[in-house]
Backbone bond lengths (Angstrom), bond angles and torsions (degrees), N, CA, C in turn:
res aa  C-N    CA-C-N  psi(-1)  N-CA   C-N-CA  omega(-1)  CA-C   N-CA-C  phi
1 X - - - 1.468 - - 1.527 110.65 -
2 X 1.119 102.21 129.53 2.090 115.23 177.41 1.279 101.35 -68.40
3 X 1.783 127.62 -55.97 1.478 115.87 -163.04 1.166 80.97 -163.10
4 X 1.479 124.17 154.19 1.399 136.29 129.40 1.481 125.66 -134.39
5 X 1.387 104.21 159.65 1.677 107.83 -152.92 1.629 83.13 -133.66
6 X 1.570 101.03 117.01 1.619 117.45 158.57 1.353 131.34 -122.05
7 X 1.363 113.84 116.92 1.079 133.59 -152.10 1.573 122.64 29.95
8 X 1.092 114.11 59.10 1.610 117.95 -165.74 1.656 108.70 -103.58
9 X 1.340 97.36 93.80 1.815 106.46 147.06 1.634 120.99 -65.16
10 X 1.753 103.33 143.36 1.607 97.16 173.92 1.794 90.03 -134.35
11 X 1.277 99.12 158.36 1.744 109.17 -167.09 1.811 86.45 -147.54
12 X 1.634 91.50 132.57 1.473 91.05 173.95 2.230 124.78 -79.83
13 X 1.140 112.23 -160.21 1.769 92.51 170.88 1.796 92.14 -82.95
14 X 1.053 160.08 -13.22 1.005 141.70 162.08 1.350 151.62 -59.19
15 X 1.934 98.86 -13.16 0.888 147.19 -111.84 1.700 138.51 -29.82
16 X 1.287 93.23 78.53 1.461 111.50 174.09 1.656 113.31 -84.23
17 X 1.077 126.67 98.23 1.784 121.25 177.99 1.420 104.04 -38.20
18 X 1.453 88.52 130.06 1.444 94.48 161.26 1.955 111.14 -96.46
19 X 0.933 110.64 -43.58 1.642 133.33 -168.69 2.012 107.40 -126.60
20 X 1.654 89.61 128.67 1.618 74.64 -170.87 2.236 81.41 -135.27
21 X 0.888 98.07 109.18 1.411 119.07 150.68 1.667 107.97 81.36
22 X 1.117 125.66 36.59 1.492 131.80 145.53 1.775 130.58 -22.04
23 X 1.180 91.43 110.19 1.158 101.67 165.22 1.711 111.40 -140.90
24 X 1.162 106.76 112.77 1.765 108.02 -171.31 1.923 86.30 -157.82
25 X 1.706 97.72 147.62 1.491 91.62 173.95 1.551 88.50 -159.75
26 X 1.410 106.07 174.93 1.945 97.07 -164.89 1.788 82.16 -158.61
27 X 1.417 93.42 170.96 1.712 110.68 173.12 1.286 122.49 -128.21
28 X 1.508 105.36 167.22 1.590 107.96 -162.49 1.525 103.24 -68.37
29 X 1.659 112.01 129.99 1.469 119.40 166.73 2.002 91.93 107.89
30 X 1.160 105.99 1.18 1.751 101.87 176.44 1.434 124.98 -87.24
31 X 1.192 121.28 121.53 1.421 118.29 -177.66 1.629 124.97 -106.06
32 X 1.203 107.34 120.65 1.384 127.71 -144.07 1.684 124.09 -113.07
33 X 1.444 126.43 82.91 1.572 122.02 -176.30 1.000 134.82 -71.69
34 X 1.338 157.09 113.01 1.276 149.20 -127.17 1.881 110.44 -130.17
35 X 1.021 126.23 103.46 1.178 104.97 -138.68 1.850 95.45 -142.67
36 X 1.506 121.47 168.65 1.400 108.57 -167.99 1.781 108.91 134.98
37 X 1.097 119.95 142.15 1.367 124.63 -179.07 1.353 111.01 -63.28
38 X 1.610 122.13 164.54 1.663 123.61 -175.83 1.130 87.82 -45.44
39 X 1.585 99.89 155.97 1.835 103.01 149.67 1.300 105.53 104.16
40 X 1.427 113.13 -35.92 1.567 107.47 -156.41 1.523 122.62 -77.65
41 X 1.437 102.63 -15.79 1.590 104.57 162.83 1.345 95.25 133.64
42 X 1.312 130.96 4.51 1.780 129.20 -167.90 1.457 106.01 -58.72
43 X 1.821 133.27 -38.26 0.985 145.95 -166.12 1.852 100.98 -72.18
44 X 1.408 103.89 -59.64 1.366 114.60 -157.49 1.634 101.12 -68.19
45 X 1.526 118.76 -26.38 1.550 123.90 179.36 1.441 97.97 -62.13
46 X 1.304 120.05 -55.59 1.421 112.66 -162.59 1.358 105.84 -72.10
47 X 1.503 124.71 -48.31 1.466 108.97 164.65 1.616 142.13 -36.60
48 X 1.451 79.52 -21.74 1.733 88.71 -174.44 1.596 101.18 -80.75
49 X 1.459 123.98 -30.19 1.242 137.93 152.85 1.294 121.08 -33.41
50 X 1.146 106.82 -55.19 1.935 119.01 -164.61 1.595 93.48 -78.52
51 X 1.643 129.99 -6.29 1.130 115.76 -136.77 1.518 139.81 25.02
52 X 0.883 99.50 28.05 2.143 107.09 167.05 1.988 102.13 -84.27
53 X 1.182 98.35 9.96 1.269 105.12 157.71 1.181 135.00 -136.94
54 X 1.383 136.19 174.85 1.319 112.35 177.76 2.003 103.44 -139.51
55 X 1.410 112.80 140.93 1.252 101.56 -173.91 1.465 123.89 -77.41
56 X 1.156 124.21 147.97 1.621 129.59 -160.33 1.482 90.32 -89.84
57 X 1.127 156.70 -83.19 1.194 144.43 140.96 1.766 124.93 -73.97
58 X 1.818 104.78 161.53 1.290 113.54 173.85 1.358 112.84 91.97
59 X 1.047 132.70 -175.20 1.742 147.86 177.02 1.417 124.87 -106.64
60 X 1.037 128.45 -172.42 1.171 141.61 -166.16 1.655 116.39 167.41
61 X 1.440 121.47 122.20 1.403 152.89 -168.33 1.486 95.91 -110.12
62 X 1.399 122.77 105.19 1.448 112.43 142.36 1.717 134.10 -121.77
63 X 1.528 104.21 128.31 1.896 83.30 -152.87 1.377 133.28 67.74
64 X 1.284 102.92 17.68 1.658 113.92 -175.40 1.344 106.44 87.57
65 X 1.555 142.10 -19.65 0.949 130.35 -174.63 1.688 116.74 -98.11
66 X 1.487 111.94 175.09 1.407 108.07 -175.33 1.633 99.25 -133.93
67 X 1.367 95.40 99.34 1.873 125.05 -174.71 1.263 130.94 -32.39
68 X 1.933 97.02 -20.84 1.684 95.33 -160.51 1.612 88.49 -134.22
69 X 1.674 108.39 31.51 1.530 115.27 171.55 1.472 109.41 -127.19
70 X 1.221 136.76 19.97 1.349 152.90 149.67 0.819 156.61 -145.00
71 X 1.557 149.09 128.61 1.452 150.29 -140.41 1.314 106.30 -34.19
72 X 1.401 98.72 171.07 1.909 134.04 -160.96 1.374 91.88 -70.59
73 X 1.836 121.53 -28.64 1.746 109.35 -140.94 1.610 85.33 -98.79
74 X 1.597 115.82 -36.75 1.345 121.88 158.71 1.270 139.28 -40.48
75 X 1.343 96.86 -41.91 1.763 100.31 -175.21 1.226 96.40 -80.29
76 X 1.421 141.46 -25.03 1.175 146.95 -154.01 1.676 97.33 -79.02
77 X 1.330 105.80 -68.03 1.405 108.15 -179.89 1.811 112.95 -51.62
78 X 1.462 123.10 -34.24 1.272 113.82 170.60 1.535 116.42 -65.76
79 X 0.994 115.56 -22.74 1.734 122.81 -175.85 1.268 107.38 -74.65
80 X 2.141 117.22 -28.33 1.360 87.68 175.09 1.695 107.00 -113.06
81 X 1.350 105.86 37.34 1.814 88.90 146.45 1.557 110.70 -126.55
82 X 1.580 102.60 40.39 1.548 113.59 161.28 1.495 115.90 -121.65
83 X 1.465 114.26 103.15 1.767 120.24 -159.77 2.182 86.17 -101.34
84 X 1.354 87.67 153.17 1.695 104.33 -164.93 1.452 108.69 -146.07
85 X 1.300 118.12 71.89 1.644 121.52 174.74 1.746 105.60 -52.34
86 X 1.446 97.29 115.06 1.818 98.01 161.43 0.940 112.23 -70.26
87 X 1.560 108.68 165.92 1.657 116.81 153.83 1.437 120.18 -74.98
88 X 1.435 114.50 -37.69 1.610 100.23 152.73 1.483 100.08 -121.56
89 X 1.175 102.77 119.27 1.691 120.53 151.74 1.765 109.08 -12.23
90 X 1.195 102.93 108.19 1.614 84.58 144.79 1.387 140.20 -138.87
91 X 1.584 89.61 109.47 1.012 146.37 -173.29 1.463 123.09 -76.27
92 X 1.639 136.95 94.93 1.148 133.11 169.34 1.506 129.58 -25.91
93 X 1.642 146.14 76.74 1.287 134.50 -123.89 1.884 88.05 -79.00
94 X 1.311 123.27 -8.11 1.643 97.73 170.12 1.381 111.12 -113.60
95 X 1.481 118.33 36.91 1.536 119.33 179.67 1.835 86.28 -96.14
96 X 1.195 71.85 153.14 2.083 94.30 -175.55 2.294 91.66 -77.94
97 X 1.427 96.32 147.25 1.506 98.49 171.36 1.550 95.97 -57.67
98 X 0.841 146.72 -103.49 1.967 152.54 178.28 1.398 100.81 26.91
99 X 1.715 108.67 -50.30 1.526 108.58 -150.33 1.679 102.38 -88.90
100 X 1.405 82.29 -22.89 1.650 88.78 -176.58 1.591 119.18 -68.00
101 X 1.548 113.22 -41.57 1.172 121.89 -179.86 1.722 114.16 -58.49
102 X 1.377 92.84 -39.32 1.626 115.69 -174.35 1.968 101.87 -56.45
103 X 1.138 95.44 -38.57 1.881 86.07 -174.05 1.338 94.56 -69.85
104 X 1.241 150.77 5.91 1.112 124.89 -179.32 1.705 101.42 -70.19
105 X 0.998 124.54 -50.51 1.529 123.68 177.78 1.225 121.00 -69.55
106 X 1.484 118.77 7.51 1.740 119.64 179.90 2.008 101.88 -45.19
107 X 1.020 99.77 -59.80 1.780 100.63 -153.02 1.327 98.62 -70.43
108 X 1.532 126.62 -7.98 1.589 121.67 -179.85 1.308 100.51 -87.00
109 X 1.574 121.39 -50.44 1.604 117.06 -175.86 1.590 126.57 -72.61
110 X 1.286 119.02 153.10 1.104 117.98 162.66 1.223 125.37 -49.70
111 X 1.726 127.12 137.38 1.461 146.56 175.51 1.747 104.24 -29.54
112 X 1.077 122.29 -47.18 1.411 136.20 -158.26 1.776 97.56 -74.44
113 X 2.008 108.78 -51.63 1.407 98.98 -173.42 1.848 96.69 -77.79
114 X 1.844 121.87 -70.23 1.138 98.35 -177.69 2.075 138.41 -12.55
115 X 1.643 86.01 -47.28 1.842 73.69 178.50 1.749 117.75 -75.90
116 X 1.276 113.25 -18.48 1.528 126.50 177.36 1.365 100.44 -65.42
117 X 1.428 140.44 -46.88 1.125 150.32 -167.63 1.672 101.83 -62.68
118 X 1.421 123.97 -49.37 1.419 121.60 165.17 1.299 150.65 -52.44
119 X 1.082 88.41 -7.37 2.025 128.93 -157.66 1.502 68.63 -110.58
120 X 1.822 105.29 -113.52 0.977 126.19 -148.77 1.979 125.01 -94.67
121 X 1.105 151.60 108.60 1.460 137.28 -152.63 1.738 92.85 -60.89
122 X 1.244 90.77 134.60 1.913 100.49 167.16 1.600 112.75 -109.46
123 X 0.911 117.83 12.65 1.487 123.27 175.92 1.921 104.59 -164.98
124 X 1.299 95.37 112.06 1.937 98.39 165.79 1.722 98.29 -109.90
125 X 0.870 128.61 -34.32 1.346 114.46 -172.18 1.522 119.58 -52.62
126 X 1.334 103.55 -44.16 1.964 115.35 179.07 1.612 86.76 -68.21
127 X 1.582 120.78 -102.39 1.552 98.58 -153.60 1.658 110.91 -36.99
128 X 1.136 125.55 -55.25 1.815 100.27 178.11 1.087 113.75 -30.48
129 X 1.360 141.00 -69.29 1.133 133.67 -155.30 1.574 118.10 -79.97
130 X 1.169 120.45 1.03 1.793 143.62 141.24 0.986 131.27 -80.17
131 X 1.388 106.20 -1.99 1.661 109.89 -171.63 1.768 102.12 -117.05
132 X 1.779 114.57 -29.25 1.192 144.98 169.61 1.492 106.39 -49.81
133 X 1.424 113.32 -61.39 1.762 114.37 -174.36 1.162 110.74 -64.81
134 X 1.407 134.82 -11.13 1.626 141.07 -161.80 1.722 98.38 -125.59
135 X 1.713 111.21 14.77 1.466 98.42 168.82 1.759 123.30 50.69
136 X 1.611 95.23 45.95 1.523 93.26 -176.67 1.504 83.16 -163.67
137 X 1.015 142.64 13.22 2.127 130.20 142.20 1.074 126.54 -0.38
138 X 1.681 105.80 -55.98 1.333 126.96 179.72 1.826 115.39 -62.03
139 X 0.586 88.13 -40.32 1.964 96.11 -178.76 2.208 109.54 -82.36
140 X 1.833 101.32 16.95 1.290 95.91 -164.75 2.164 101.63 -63.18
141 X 0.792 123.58 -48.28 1.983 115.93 175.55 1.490 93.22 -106.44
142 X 1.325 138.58 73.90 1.185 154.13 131.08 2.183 104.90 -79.11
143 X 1.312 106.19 123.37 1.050 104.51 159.51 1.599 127.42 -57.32
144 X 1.604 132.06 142.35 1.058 113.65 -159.50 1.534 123.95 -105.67
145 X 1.554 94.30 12.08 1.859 111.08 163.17 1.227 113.80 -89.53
146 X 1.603 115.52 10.27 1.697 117.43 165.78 1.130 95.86 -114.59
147 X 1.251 150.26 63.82 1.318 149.09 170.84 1.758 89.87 -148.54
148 X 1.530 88.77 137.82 2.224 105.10 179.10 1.919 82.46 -86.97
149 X 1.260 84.52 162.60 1.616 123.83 -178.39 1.859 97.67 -44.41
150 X 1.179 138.12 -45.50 1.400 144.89 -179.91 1.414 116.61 -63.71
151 X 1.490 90.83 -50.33 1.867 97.97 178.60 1.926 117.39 -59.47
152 X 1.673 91.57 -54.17 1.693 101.17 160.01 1.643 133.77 -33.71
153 X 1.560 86.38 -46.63 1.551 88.40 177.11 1.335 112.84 -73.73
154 X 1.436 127.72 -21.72 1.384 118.98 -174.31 1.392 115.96 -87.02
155 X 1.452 96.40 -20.48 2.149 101.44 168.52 1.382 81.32 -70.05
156 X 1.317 156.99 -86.24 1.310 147.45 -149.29 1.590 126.07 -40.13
157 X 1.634 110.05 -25.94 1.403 127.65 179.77 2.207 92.66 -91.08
158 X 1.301 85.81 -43.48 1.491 65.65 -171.50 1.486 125.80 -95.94
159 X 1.511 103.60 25.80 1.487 104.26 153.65 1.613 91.51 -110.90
160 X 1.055 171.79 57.66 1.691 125.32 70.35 1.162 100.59 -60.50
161 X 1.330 138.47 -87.06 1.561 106.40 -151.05 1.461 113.89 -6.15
162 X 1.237 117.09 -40.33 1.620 107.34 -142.08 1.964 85.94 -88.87
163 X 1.293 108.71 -22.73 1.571 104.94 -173.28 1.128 91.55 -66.25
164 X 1.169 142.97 -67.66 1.349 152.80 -146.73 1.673 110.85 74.88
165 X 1.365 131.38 41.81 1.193 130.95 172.88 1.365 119.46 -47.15
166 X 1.596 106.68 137.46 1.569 117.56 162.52 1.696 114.53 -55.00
167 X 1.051 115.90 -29.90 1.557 128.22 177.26 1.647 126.13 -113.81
168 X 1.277 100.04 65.78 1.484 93.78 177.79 1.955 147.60 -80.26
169 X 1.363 107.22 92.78 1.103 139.27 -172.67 1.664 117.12 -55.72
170 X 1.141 127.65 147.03 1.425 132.98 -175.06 1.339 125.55 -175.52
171 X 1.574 119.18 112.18 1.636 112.52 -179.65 1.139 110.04 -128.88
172 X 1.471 82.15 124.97 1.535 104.63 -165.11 1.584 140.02 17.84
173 X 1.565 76.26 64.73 2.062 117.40 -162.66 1.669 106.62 -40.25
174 X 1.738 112.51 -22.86 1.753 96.74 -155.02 1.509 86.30 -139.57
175 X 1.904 112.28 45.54 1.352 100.59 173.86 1.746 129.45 -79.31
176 X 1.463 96.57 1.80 1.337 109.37 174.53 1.633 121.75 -119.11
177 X 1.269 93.10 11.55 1.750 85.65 167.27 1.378 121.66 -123.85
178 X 1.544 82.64 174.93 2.004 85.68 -176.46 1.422 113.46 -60.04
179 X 1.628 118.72 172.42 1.333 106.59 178.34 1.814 116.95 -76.59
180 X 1.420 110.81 -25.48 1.813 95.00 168.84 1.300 99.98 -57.38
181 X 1.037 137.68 -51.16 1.669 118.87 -152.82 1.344 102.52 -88.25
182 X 1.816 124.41 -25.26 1.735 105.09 164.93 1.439 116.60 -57.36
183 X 1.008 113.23 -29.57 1.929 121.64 177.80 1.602 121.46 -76.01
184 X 1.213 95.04 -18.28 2.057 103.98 166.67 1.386 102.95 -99.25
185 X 1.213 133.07 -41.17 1.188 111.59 -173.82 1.670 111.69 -89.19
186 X 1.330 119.89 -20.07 1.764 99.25 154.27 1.405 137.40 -57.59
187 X 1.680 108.87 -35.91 0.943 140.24 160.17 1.462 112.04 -39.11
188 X 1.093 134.85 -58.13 1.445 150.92 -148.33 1.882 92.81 -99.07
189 X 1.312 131.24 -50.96 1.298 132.07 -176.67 1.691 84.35 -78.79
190 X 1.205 142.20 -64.26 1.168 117.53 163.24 1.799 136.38 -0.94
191 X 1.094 98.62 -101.48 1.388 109.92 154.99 1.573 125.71 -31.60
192 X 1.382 115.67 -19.74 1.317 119.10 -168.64 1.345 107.55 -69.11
193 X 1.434 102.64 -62.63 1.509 152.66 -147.94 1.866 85.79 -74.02
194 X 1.523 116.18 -58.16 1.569 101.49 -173.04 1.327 112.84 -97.85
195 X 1.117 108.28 18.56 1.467 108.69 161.76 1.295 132.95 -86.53
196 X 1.798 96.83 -16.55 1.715 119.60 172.78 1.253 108.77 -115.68
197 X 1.312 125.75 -1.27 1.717 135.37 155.60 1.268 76.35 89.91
198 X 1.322 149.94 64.54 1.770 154.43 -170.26 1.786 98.81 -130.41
199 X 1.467 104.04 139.15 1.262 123.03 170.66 1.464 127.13 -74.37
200 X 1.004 123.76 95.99 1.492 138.72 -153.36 2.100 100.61 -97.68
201 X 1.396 124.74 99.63 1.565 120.76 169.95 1.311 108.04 -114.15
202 X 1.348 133.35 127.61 1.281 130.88 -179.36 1.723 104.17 -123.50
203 X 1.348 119.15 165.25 1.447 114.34 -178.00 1.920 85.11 -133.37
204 X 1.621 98.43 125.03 1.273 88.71 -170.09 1.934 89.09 -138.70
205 X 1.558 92.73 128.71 1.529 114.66 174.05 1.681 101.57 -40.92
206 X 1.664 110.68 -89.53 1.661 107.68 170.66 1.185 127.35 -42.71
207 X 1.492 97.02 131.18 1.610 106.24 173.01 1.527 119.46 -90.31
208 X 1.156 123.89 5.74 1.713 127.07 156.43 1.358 109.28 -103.86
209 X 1.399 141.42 12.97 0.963 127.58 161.10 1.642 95.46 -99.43
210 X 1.014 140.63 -38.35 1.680 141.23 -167.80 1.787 100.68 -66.38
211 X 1.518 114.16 -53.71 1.511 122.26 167.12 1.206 145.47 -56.41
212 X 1.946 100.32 -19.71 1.243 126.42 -178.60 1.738 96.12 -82.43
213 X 1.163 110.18 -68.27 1.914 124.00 -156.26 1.412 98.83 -93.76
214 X 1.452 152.75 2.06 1.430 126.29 -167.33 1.871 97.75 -152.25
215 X 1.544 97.57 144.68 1.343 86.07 -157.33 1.784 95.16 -108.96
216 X 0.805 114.32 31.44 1.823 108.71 -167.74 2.251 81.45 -162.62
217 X 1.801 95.60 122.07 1.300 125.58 -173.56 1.296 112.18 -85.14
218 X 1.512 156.31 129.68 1.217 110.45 130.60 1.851 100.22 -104.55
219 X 0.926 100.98 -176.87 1.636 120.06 171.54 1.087 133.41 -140.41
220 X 1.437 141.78 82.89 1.332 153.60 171.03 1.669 124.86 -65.54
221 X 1.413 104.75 126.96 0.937 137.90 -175.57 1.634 139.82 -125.21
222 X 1.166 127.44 79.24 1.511 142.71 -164.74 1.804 100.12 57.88
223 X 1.290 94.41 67.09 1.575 116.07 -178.00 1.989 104.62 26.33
224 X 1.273 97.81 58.77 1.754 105.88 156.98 1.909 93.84 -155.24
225 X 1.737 103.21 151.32 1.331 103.98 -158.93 1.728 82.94 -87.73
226 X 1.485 106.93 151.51 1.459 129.12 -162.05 1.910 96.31 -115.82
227 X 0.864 138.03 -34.86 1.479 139.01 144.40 1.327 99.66 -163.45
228 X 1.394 104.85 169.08 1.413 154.71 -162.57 1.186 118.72 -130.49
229 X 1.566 128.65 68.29 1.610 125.13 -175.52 1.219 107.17 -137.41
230 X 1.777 109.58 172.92 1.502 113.52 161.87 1.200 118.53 -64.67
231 X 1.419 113.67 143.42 1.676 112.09 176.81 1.166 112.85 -43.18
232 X 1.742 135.89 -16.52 1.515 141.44 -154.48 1.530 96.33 -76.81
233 X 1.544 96.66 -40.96 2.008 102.76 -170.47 1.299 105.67 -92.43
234 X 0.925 132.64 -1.67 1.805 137.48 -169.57 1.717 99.86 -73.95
235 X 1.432 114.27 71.85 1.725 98.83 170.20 1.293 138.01 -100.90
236 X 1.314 110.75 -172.49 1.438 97.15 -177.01 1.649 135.72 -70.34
237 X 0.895 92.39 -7.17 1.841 106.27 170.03 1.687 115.03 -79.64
238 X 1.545 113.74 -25.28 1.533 128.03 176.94 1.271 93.14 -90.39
239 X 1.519 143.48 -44.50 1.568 104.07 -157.17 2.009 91.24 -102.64
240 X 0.982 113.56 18.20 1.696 120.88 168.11 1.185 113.75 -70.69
241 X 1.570 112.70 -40.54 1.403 127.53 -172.33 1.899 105.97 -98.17
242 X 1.408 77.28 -16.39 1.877 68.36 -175.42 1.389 103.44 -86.73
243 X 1.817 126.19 -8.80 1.412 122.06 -178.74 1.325 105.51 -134.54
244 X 1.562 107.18 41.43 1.719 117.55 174.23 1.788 95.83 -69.40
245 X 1.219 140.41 -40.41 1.504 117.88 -175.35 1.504 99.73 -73.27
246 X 1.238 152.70 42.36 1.211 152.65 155.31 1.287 102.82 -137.43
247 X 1.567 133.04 27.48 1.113 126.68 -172.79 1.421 137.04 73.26
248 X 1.053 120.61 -8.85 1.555 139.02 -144.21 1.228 113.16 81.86
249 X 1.200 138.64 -17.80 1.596 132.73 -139.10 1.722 92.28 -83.34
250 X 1.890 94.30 109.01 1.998 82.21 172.76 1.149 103.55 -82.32
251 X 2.021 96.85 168.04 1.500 104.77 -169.57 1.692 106.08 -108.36
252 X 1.322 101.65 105.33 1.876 98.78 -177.89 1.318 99.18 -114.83
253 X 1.606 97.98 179.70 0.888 105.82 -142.33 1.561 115.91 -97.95
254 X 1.865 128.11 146.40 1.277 113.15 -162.60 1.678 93.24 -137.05
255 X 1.290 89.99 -153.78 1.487 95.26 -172.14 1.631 124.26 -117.84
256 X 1.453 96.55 142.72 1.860 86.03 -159.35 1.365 89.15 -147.49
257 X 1.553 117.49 169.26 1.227 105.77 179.30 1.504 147.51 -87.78
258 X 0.963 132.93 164.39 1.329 134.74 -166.04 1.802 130.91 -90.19
C-alpha cells in the first residue's frame, strides 16, 4: 500500500477545516488525479501526503508506515522517498539549474556528499538526463532567475525525477505552461512513476488534462472527497456538480506562457 487515509479531518491554526473525514487509499504503481474547485482541499490532501502536515483527526499509512509514530531520523528517511512537485518551485532564484536538480537527493545522501553537491555538482549526467525528457538540457548551469515561470516548474519536476521517490507527489505541476509541454511533462512523470512501480497523485486545476493522462479520479469538494472513480465514469453531470460554486464552468486547460 502507497498511502491510506482513515477518517482524517485537517483544520488549519485558524481553524477553518480544510478536509473533513477522508478515507481514500491507493497502491504502488497507481496514478491518481486530484481534482475540484479552489478551496476544496487539493493542496492540503497532498500535504498531508508529504507529511508537511499533520492530521487534526484520524490516521495516516505511508509506505506501510504511520509518520507521526516514529523518530525524527525515521521520518526523515521516509520524507526522502516522498518527492512533491510545487506549483512554484522553491527554488533559490541565484542557485544554478544543476544545483537545483541535485537537491533532489539531499535527504538520501550522506551530510558530507549533500554539502559537496552545493559547492561543487557531483553528478551532471543524472540531472541532464532529467532535464533532457522535459526539453530543457540546454539551460543545465543556467542561473534560475533567468528562467520564465514554465521553465522553473520543470527544474521542479525534474528534481524528483532525479529523487526517484516511492511516492510521487504534484500540485498542479504544469500551471504555467502551454498545453504541448503540460502533455510532456505528465507524460514524462507518468512514465517515471511506472517505471519504478511508484505511486504517482497530482492535483490538477484542468479537467482535460486529469481525464486525458490518469485513469483513477478523485474529486474534492468543500474539503470531503465527492467521488472516487475511473476517469471512464467521471461524467459530465458529476464534475457540473462538483464545480457548481463556479457555475459549472470547468477549468481546462489553455495557454499561458512559457
Amino acid at each position: 500500500m502507497a498511502f491510506a487515509f482513515k477518517q482524517v479531518s485537517f483544520s488549519h491554526s485558524n481553524g477553518k477545516e480544510a478536509l473533513k473525514n477522508i478515507n481514500i487509499s491507493a497502491s504502488a504503481g497507481e496514478s491518481i488525479a486530484i481534482i475540484g474547485s479552489s478551496g476544496s482541499g487539493k493542496t492540503s490532501l497532498l500535504n498531508l501526503i508529504a507529511t508537511s502536515l499533520r492530521p487534526s483527526i484520524g490516521s495516516i499509512s505511508l509506505l506501510g508506515i504511520d509518520p507521526w509514530a516514529i523518530s525524527k531520523g525515521q521520518l526523515r528517511r521516509l520524507r526522502s522517498q516522498i518527492g512533491l512537485v510545487h506549483q512554484a518551485a522553491p527554488i533559490p532564484p541565484r542557485q544554478r539549474v544543476i544545483t537545483a536538480v541535485l537537491a533532489g537527493r539531499l535527504g538520501q545522501w550522506p551530510l558530507w556528499k549533500s554539502l559537496l553537491s552545493l559547492i561543487y555538482p557531483i553528478d551532471i549526467a543524472g540531472p541532464q538526463l532529467c532535464l533532457q525528457k522535459l526539453d530543457l538540457a540546454d539551460r543545465l548551469f543556467d542561473r534560475c532567475d533567468r528562467l520564465s515561470g514554465g521553465q522553473l516548474q520543470r527544474v521542479g519536476v525534474a528534481r524528483v525525477l532525479y529523487q526517484k521517490p516511492y511516492l510521487l507527489l504534484a500540485d498542479e505541476p504544469v500551471s504555467a505552461m502551454d498545453p504541448v509541454l503540460s502533455d510532456l511533462t505528465i507524460q514524462r512523470l507518468l512514465e517515471d512513476a511506472r517505471s519504478r512501480d511508484a505511486c504517482f497523485v497530482a492535483s490538477l486545476h484542468a479537467v482535460d488534462i486529469a481525464l486525458r493522462w490518469f485513469p483513477r479520479i478523485i474529486g474534492l469538494k468543500d474539503g470531503e472527497v465527492f467521488f472516487d472513480l475511473p476517469a471512464s465514469e467521471v461524467n459530465e453531470s458529476l464534475l457540473q456538480q462538483l464545480y457548481a460554486s463556479e457555475r459549472g464552468v470547468l477549468p481546462k486547460q489553455g495557454s499561458v506562457n512559457t
